[in-house]
C-alpha positions as CSV (number, residue, x, y, z in Angstrom):
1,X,214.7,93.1,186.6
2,X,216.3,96.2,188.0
3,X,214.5,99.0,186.9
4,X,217.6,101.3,187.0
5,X,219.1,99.2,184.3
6,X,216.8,101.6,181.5
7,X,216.4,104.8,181.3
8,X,213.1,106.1,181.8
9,X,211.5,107.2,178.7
10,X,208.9,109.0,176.5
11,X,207.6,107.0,174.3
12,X,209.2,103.5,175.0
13,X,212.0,101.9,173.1
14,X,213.6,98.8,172.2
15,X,216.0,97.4,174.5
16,X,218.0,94.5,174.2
17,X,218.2,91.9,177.4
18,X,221.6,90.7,177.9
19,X,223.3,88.1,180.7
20,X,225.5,89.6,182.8
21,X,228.4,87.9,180.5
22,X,227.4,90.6,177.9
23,X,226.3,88.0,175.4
24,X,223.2,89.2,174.0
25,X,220.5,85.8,173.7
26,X,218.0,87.4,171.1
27,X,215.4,87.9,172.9
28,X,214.0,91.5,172.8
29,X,212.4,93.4,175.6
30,X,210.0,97.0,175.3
31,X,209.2,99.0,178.4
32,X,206.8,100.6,178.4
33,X,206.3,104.3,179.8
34,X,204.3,103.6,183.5
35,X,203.2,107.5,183.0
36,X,200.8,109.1,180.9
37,X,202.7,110.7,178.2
38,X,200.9,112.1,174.6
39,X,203.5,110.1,171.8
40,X,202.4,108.5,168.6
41,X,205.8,107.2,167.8
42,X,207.1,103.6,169.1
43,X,203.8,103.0,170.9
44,X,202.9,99.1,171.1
45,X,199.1,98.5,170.9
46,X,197.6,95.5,171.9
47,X,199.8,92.7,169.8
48,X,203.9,92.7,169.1
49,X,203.3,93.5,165.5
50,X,200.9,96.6,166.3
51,X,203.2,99.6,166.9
52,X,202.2,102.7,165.8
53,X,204.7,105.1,164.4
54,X,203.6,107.7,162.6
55,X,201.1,110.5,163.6
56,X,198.6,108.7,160.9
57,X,198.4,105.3,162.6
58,X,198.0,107.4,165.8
59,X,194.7,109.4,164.5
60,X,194.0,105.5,162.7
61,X,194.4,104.2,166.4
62,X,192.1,107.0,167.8
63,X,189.3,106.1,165.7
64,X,189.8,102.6,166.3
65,X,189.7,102.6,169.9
66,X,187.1,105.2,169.9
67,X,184.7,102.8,167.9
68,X,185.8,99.8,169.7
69,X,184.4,101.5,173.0
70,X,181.2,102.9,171.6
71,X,181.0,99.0,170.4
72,X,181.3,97.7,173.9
73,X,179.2,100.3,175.3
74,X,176.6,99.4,172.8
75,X,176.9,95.6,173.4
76,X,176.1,95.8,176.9
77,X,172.6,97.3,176.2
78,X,171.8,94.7,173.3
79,X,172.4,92.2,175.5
80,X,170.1,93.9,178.3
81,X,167.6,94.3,175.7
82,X,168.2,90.4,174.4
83,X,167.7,89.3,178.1
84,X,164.7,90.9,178.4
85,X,162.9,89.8,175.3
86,X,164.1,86.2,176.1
87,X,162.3,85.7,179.4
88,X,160.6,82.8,179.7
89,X,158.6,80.8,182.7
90,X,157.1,84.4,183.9
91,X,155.3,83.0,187.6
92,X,153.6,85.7,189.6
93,X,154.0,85.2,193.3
94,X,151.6,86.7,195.9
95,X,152.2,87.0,199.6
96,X,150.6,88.5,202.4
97,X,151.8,91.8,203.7
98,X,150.9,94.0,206.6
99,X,148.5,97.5,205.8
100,X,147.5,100.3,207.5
101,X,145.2,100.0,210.4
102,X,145.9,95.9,211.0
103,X,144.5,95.2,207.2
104,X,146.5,92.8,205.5
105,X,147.4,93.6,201.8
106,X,148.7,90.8,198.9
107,X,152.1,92.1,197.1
108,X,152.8,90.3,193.7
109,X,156.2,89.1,192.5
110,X,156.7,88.6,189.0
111,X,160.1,86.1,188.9
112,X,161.7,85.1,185.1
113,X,163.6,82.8,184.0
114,X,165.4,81.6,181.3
115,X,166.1,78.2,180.1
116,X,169.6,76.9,180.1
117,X,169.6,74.9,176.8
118,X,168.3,77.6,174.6
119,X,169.1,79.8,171.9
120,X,168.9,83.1,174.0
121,X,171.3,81.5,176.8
122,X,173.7,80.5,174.0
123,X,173.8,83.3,172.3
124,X,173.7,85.3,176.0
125,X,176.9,83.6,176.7
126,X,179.1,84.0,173.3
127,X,177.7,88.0,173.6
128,X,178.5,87.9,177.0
129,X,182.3,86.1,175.7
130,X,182.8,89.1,173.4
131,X,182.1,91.4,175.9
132,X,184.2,90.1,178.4
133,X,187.2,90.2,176.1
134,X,186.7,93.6,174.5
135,X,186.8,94.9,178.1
136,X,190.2,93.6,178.8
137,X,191.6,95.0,175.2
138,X,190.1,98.2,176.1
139,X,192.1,98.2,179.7
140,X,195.2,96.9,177.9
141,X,195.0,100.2,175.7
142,X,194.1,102.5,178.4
143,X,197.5,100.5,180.4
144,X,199.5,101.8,177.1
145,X,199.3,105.0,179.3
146,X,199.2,107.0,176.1
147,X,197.1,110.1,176.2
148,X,195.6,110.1,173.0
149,X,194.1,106.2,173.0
150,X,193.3,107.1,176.8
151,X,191.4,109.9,175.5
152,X,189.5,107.4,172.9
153,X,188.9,104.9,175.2
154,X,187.2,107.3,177.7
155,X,185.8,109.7,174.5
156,X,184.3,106.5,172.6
157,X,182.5,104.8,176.0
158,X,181.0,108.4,176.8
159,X,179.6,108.5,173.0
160,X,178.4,104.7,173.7
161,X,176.5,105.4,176.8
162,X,175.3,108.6,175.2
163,X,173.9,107.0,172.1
164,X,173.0,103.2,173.5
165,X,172.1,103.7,176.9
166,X,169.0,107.1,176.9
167,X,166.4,104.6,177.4
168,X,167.8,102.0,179.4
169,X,166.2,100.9,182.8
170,X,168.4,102.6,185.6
171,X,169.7,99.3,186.4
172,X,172.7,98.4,188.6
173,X,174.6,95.5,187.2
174,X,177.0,93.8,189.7
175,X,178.6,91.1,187.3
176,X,179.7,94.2,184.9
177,X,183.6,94.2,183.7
178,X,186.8,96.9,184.1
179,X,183.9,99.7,185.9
């Protein structure tokens, strides 16, 4: 689609797709605005039927998404926490390693695991579902480009961390979603 066919605007609008007959095939296209811009009318959130219009819905939205972040934040943490109180098969490991002065000193290992028919793993992996997919919702909203659900997105995960996350285990996790 050639971009210069539509105007640039702020917030999107409706436009209809046509042939280039003129003939107008029903099908109906929004652009979005690929620029932050602060608008609470005609903005599309999430599903076709979701537009918010009215600055209402807008301050509706905010608190929404703002929830829906602290939610996600706090998800990640429960399922920290449920990982760690579902470790089973605990084996300590002890191997030689070299001292000071030639001495030899043992280190001990403690390795976990967790069983993959079990409650905790099942419920591990729908949590872990949830969380995937709430990730991706909140990057769809924060693609909207609109200021205000940006600000909620980013407001709401701060408040998440802030509350959930004070006695976490500073722990880096490399499988984590969208940061």
């Amino acid at each position: 689609m050639n971009s210069s066919m539509f105007p640039a605007t702020h917030p999107p609008e409706h436009h209809h797709a046509t042939t280039s007959s003129g003939h107008n095939h029903g099908s109906d296209m929004m652009m979005m605005a690929m620029t932050f811009h602060f608008s609470y009318e005609n903005v599309p959130l999430l599903f076709s039927g979701l537009t918010i219009n009215t600055p209402g819905e807008m301050a509706g939205a905010f608190v929404a998404v703002f929830f829906l972040a602290m939610f996600y934040e706090g998800l990640k943490i429960a399922r920290e926490c449920l990982l760690r109180k579902s470790q089973v098969s605990i084996r300590y490991n002890s191997m030689p390693v070299p001292g000071p002065n030639g001495t030899i000193l043992m280190e001990t290992h403690k390795t976990v695991g967790q069983q993959m028919l079990s409650f905790p793993h099942l419920l591990q992996t729908v949590l872990h579902i949830i969380q995937v997919v709430v990730s991706y919702f909140l990057m769809l909203i924060f693609m909207t480009y609109n200021g205000y659900l940006c600000i909620a997105v980013a407001a709401g995960a701060g408040m998440g961390y802030f509350f959930f996350s004070w006695k976490k285990a500073v722990v880096v996790d490399i499988t984590e979603h969208c940061h």
